[in-house]
N, C-alpha and C positions, 0 to 999 in steps of 0.2 A: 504494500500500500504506500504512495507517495503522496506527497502534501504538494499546494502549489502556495504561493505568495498570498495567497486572499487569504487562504486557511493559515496562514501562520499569521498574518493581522487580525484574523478574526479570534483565534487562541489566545494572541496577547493582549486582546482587549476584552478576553473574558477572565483572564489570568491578572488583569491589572498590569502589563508589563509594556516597557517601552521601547520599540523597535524602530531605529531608524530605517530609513527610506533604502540606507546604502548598504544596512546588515539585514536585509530581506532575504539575499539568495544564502548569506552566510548563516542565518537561524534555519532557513528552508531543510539543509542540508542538513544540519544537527539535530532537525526534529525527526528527518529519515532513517539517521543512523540510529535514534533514538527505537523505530516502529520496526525497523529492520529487524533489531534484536530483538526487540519482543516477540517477533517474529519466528525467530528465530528458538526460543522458549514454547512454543506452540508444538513443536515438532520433537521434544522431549516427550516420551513414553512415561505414563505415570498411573497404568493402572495397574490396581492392589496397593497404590502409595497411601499409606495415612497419611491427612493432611499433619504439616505442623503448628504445633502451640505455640512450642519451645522450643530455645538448644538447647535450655536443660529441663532434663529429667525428673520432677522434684516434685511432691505431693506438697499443699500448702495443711499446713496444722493449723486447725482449727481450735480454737477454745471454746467450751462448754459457757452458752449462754446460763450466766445465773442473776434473777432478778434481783436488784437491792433498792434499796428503801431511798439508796444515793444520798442526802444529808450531808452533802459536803460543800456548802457554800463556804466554807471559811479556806478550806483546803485549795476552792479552785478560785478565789477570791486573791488567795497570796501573791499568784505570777501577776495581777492584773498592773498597767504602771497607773489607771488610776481607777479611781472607786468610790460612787459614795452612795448613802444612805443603803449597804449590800449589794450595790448591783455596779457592772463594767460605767463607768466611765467614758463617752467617747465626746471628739472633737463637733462640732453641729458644721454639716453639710452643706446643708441647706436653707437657704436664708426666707 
């Protein structure tokens, strides 16, 4: 599949990107080499492949949900840099 000039303006004006007038054939061509290869990934044999997750191998450990009562305003209160009357502190935003 090849791109032509329209398509590579019409790509970096959906991509947000700015292409001069004079790097048109020079993008053109980097976007080919770009589809080439992908291309070229299409013709890899991949059945029986499990897709991948990971490179590693590694169950995630879970911890045992246990409900608590929580009661720790004062605990989570300490890192705050301000605080008053028990509750965070913050700068006002919005005028």
């Amino acid at each position: 599949m090849a791109i032509d000039n329209d398509t590579v303006k019409k790509v970096a004006l959906l991509a947000q990107l700015k292409v001069d007038d004079d790097k048109l054939d020079e993008t053109r061509d980097a976007f080919n080499k770009i589809l080439n290869w992908v291309a070229q990934l299409d013709e890899v044999d991949t059945q029986g492949v499990e897709p991948l997750v990971s490179v590693h191998e590694q169950t995630l450990i879970c911890r045992e949900d246990v409900v608590t009562d929580g009661n720790k305003k004062d605990e989570i209160l300490a890192n705050a840099p301000l605080k008053e009357f028990g509750y965070f502190a913050v700068p006002k935003v919005v005028e």
